[in-house]
C-alpha positions in Angstrom: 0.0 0.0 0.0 2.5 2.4 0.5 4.0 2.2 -3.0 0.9 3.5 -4.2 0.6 6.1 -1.7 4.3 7.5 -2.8 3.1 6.8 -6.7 0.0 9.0 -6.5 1.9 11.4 -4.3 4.7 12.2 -7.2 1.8 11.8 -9.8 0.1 14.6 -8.3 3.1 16.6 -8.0 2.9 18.0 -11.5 -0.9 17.8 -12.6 -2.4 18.7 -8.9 0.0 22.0 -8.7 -1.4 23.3 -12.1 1.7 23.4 -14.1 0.8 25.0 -17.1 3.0 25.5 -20.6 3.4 29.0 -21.2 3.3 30.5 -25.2 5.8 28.1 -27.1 5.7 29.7 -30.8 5.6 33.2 -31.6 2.1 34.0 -33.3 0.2 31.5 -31.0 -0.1 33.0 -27.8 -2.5 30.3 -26.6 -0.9 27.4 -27.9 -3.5 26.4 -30.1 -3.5 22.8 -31.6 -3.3 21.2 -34.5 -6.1 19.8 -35.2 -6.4 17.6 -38.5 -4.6 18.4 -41.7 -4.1 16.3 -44.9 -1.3 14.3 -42.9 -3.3 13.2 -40.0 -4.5 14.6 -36.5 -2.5 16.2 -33.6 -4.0 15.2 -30.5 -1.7 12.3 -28.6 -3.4 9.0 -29.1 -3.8 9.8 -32.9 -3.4 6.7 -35.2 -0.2 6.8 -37.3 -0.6 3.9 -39.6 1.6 0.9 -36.9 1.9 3.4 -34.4 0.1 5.9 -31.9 1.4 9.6 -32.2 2.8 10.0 -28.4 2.9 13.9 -28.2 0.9 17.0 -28.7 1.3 19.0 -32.0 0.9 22.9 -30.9 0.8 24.5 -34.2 4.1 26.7 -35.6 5.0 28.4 -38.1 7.5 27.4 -40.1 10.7 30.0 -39.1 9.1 31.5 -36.2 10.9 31.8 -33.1 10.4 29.2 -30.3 9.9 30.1 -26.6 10.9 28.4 -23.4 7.0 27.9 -21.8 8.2 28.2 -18.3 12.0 28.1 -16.9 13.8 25.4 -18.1 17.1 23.6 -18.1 18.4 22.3 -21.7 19.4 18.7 -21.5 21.0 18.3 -25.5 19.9 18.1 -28.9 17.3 15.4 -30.1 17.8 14.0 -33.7 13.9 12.9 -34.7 13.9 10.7 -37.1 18.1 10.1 -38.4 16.4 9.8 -42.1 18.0 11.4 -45.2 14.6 12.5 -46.7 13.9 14.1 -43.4 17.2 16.4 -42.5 15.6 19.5 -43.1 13.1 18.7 -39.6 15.5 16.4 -38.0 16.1 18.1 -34.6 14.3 19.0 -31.2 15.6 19.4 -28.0 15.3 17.7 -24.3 14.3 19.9 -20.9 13.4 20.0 -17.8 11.0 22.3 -16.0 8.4 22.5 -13.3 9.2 19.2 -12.1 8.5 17.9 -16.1 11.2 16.1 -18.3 9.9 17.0 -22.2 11.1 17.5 -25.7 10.3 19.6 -28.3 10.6 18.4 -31.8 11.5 20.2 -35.2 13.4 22.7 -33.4 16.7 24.3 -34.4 18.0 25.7 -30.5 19.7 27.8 -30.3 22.2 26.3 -27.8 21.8 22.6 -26.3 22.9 23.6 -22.4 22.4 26.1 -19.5 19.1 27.7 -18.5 16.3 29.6 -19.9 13.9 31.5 -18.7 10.2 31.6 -19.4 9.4 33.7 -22.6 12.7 33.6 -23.8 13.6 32.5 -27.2 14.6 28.9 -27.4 15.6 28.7 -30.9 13.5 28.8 -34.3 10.8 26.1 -35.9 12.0 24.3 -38.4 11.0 24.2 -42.0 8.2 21.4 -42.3 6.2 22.5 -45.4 9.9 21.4 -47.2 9.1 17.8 -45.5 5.5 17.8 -45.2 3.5 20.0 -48.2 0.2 21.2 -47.0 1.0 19.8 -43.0 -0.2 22.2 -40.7 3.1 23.6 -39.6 3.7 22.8 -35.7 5.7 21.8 -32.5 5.4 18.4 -31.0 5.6 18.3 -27.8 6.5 14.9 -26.1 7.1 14.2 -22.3 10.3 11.9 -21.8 7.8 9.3 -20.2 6.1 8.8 -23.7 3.2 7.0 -21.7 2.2 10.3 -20.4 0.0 12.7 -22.2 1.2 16.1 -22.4 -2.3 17.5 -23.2 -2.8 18.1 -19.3 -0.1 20.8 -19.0 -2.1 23.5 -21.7 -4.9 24.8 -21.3 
């Protein structure tokens, strides 16, 4: 019993204090999602032909600058898919904030270590259209712990 007692106890340290991602892309103050586009849906769960989608896809347009939504510590560059075809979106990086461990993906930062604050610039969005024509252009967010839905951190 007291396994689950600790469990639910650091469960409930990140959903029951409210953490909340701040604005992530410049020109989408309130995080708005991507909803469903030609390419598929962006809500975590989505079906991706042998797969499930495991993030949340905040939409982004291509070149815009990227901000850090709370304080955060920069934990190295992530390469997302290592495919030739795909160079042009092929990086992201990994944080940690509020208690959280997350990535970001197509993503050039702007560094890879150290600290930023909230609302400052992380780096810029990538170029999807080049990847993925008529895509609606966006961020995926994905918690380290890929079983865990990032939807309950925006509002």
């Amino acid at each position: 019993m007291r396994r689950v007692t600790v469990l639910l106890a650091v469960m409930c340290a990140c959903v029951c204090d409210g953490v909340k991602f701040g604005q992530l892309c410049d020109g989408n103050p309130s995080n708005t999602r991507r909803t469903s586009d030609t390419w598929g849906h962006g809500h975590y769960g989505a079906s991706r032909e042998t797969r499930q989608h495991k993030g949340l896809d905040i939409v982004c347009q291509d070149g815009s600058v990227v901000y850090a939504p709370f304080d955060v510590t920069l934990h190295g560059k992530v390469i997302v898919y290592n495919k030739p075809e795909k160079a042009a979106i092929d990086s992201g990086i990994n944080l940690r904030g509020e208690n959280l461990c997350f990535k970001l993906f197509y993503v050039q930062p702007d560094r890879t270590s150290g600290t930023v604050r909230k609302g400052e610039r992380l780096g810029v969005m990538l170029p999807m259209q080049s990847v993925y024509p008529g895509i609606t252009s966006h961020i995926h967010v994905q918690m380290c712990n890929r079983e865990i839905d990032p939807t309950q951190y925006f509002d």
